[in-house]
FIRO-677806 format. One record per atom (N, C-alpha, C, O): x, y, z. Coordinates in nm, 2 decimals. Layout:
X Y Z
...
end
This chain:
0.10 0.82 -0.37
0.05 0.68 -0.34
-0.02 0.69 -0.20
0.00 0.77 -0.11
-0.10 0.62 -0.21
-0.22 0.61 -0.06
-0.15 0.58 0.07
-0.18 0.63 0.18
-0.01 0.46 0.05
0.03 0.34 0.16
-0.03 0.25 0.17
-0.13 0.21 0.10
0.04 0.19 0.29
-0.01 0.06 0.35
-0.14 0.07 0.39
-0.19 0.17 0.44
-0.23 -0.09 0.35
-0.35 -0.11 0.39
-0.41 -0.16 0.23
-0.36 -0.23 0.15
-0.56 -0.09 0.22
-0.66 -0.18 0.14
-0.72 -0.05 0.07
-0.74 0.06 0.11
-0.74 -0.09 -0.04
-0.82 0.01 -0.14
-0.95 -0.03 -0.18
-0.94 -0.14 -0.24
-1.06 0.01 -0.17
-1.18 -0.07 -0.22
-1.21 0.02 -0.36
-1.25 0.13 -0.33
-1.21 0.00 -0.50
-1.18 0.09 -0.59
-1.30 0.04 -0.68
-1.33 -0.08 -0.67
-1.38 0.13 -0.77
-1.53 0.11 -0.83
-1.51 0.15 -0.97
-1.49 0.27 -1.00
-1.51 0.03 -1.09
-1.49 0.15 -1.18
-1.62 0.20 -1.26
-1.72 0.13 -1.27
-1.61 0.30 -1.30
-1.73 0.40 -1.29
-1.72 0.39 -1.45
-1.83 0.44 -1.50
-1.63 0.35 -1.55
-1.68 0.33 -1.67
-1.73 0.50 -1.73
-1.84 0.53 -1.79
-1.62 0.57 -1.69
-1.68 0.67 -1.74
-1.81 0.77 -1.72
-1.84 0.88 -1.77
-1.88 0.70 -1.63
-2.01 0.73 -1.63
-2.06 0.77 -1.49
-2.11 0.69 -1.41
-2.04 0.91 -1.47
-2.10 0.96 -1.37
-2.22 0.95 -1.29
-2.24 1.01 -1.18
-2.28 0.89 -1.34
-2.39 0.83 -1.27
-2.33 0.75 -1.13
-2.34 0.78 -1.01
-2.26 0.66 -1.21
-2.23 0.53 -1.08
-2.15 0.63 -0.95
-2.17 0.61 -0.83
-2.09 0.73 -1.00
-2.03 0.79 -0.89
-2.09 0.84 -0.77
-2.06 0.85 -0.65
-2.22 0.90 -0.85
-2.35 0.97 -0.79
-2.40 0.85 -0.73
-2.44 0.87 -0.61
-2.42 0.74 -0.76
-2.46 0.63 -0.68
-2.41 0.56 -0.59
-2.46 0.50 -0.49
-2.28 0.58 -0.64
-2.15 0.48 -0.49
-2.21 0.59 -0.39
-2.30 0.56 -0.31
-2.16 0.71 -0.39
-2.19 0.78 -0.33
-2.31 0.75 -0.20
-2.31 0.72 -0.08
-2.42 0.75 -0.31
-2.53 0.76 -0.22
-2.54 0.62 -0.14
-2.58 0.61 -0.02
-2.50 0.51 -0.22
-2.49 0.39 -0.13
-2.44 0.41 -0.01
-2.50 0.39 0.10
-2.30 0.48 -0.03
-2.20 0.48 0.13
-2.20 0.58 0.20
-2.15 0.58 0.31
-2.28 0.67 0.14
-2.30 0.77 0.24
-2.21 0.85 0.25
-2.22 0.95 0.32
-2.09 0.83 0.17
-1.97 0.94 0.18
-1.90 0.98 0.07
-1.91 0.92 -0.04
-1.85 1.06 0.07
-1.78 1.10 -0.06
-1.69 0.99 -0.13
-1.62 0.91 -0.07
-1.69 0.98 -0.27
-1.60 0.93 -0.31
-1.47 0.99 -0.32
-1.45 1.10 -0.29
-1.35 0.89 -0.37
-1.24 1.00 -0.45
-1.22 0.94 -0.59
-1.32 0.90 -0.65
-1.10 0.93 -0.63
-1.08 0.95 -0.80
-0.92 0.88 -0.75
-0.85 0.92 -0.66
-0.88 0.79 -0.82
-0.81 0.70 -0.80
-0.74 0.65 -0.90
-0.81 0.63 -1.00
-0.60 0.63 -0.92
-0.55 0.56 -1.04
-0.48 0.40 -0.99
-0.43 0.39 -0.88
-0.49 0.30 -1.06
-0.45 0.16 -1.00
-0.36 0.12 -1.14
-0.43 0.15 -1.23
-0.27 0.08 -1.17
-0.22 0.01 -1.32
-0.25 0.09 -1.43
-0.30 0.05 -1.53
-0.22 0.22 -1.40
-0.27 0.31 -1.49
-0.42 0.34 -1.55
-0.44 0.39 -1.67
-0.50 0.31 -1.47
-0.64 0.31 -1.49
-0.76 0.39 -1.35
-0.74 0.38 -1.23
-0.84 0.46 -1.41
-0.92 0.54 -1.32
-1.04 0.49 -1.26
-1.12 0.42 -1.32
-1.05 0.53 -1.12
-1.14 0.43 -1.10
-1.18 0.51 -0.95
-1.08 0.56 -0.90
-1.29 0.52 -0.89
-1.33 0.52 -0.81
-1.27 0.47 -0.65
-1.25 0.36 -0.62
-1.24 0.62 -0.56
-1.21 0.52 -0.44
-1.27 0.54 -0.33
-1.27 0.64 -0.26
-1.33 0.41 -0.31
-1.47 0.40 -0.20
-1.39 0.40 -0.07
-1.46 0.46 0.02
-1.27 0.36 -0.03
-1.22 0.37 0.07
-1.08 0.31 0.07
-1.02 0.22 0.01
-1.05 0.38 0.16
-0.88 0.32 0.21
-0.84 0.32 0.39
-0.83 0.41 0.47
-0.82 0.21 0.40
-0.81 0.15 0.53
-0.67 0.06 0.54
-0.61 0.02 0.44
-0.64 0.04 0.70
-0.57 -0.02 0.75
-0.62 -0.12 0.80
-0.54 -0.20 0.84
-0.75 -0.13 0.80
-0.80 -0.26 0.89
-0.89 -0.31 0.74
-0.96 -0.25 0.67
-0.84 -0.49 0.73
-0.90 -0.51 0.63
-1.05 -0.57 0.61
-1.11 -0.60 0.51
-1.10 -0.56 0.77
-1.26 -0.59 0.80
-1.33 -0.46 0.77
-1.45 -0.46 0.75
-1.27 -0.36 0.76
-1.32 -0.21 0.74
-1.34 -0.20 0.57
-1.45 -0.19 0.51
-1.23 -0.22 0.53
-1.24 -0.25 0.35
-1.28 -0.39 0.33
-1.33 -0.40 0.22
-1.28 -0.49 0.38
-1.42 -0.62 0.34
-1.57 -0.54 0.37
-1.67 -0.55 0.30
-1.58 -0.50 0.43
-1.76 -0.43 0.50
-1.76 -0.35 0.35
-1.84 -0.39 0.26
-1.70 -0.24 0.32
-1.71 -0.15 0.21
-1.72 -0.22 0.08
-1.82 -0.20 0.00
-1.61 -0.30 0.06
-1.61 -0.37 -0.07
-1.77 -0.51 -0.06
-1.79 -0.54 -0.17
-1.86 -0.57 0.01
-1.92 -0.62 0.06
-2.06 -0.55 0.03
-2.15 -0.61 -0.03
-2.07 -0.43 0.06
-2.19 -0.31 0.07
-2.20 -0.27 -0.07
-2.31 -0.25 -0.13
-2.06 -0.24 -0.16
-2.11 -0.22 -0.29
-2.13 -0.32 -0.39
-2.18 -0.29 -0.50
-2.07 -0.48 -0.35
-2.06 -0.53 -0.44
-2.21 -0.61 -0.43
-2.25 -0.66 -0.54
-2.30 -0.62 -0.33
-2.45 -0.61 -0.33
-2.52 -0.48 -0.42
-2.64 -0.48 -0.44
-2.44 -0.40 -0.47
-2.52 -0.29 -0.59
-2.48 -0.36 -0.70
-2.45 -0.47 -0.72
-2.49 -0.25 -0.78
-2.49 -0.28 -0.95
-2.36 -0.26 -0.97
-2.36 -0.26 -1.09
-2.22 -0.23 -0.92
-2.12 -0.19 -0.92
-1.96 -0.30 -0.94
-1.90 -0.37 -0.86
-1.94 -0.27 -1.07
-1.75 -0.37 -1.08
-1.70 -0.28 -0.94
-1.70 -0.15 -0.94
-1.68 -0.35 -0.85
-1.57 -0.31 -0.73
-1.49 -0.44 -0.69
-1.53 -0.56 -0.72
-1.39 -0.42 -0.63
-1.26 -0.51 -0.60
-1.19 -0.44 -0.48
-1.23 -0.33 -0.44
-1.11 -0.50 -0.43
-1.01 -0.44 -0.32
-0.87 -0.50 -0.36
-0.84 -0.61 -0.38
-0.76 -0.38 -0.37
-0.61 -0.40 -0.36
-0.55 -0.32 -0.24
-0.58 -0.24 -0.15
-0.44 -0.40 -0.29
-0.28 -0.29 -0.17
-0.29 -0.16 -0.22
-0.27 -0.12 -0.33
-0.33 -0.10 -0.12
-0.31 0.09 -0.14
-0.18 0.11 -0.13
-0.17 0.22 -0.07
-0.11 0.08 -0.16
0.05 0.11 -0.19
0.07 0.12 -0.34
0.15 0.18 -0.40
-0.03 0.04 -0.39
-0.01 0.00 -0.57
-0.14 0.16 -0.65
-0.19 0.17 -0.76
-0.17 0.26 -0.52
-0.30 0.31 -0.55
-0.24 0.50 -0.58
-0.18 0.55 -0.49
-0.26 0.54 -0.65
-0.25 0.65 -0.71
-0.35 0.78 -0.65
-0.43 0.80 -0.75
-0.37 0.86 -0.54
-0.46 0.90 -0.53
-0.48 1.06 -0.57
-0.40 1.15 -0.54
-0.62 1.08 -0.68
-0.60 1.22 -0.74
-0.69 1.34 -0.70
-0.68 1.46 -0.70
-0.78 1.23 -0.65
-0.90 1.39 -0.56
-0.95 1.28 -0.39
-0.99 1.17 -0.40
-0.94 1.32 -0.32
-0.99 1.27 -0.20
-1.19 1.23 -0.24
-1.26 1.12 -0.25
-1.20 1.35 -0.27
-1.33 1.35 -0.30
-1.36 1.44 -0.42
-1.29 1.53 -0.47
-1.47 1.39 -0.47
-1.52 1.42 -0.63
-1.65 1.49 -0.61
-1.72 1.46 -0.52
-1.66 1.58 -0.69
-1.82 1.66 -0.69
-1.90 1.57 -0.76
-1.86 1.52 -0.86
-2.02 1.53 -0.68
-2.11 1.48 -0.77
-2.21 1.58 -0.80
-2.21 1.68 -0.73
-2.31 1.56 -0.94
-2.39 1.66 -0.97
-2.49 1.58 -0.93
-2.47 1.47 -0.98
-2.60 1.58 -0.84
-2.74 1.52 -0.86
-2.86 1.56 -1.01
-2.90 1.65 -1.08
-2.89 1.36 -1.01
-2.90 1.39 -1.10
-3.13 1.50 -1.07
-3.19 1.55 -0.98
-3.14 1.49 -1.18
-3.31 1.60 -1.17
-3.26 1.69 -1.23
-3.33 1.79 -1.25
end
């Protein structure tokens, strides 16, 4: 489990693309995340919840399903994920 604080979580539907694009949106690595038994993208986990509104905020201006829950409820399986660029 992550802990206390905020998860901003993206689901990627399978499709590595969006990963490659959260990515490039935030400038930072993603990770790989489980919530209610479901996989999903983790754009960030914070303690301060203006830190995870700004993140959840920045993607939800993309093309991207993102949400924010309690990182206590958050399953975490890679910090960060390889993306392949796409070309």
């Amino acid at each position: 489990l992550l802990g206390p604080g905020y998860a901003v979580l993206v689901d990627y539907s399978d499709d590595p693309a969006i990963a490659a694009t959260a990515q490039q949106t935030l400038g930072t690595p993603v990770g790989l995340a489980v919530y209610q038994e479901q996989p999903y993208l983790l754009a960030i986990q914070s303690g301060d919840p203006q830190v995870a509104a700004s993140t959840l905020q920045t993607l939800s201006t993309g093309e991207f399903t993102v949400f924010m829950v309690n990182s206590s409820n958050v399953v975490l399986l890679s910090p960060a994920i390889a993306v392949i660029p796409e070309g």
